[in-house]
C-alpha positions as semicolon CSV with decimal commas, in nm:
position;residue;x (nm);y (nm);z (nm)
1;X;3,883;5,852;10,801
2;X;4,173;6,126;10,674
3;X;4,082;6,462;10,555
4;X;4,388;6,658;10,293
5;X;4,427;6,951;10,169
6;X;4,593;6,969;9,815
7;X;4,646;7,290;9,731
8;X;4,699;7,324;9,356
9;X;4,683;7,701;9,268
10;X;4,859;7,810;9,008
11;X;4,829;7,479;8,850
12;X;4,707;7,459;8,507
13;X;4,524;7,151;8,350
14;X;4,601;6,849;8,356
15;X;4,847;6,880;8,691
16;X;4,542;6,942;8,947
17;X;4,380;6,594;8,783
18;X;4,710;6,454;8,826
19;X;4,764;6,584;9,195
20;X;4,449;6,500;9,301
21;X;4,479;6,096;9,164
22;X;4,816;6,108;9,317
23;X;4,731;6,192;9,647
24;X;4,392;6,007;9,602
25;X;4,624;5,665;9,494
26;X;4,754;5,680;9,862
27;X;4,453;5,695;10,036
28;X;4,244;5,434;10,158
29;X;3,819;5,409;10,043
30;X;3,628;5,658;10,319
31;X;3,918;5,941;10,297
32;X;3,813;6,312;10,162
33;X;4,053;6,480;9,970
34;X;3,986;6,889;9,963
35;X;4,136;7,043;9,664
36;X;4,233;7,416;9,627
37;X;4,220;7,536;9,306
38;X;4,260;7,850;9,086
39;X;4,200;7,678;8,715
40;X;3,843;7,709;8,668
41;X;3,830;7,356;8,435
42;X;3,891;7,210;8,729
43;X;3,501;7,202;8,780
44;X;3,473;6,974;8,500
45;X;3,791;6,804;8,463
46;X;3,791;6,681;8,838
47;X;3,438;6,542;8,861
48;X;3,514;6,382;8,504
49;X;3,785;6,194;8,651
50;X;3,626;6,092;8,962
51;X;3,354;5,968;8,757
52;X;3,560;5,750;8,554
53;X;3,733;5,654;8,826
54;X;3,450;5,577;9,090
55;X;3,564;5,865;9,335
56;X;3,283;6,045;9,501
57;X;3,251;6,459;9,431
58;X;3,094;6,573;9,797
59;X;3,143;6,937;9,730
60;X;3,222;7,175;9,449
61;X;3,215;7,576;9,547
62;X;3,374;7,863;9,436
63;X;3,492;8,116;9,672
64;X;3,732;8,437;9,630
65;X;3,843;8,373;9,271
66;X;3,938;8,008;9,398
67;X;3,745;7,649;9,361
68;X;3,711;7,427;9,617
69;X;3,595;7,034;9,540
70;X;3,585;6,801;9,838
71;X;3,633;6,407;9,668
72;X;3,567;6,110;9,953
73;X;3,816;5,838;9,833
74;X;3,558;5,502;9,750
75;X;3,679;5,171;9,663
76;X;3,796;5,099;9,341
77;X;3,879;4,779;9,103
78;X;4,233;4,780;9,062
């Protein structure tokens, strides 16, 4: 099992959804993918997508004006 970091500050929607399905799309089912944010719709738009998707949110938190969401990579349909 791999842990990342993705940092996307300074990102603004849709690119930390799109970072995070990048990186996510070269993972393999098990992986956790920790993503640093400073968009706050990321706390919606990120579990929407793993949702959709079938990705697994472990961990949402906010901490010094940046959020923090911590996905575990599961298997998916393709």
């Amino acid at each position: 099992m791999a842990r990342e970091v993705l940092d996307c500050r300074r990102l603004l929607c849709p690119m930390p959804v799109i970072r995070v399905q990048d990186r996510i799309a070269t993972l393999q089912p098990g992986d956790e993918v920790e993503a640093i944010c400073t968009d706050p719709g990321v706390m919606q738009d990120i579990p929407a997508w793993c949702r959709i998707n079938g990705h697994l949110v472990l961990e949402q938190k906010e901490e010094d004006d940046e959020y923090v969401l911590l996905i575990r990579v599961q298997e998916t349909a393709s």
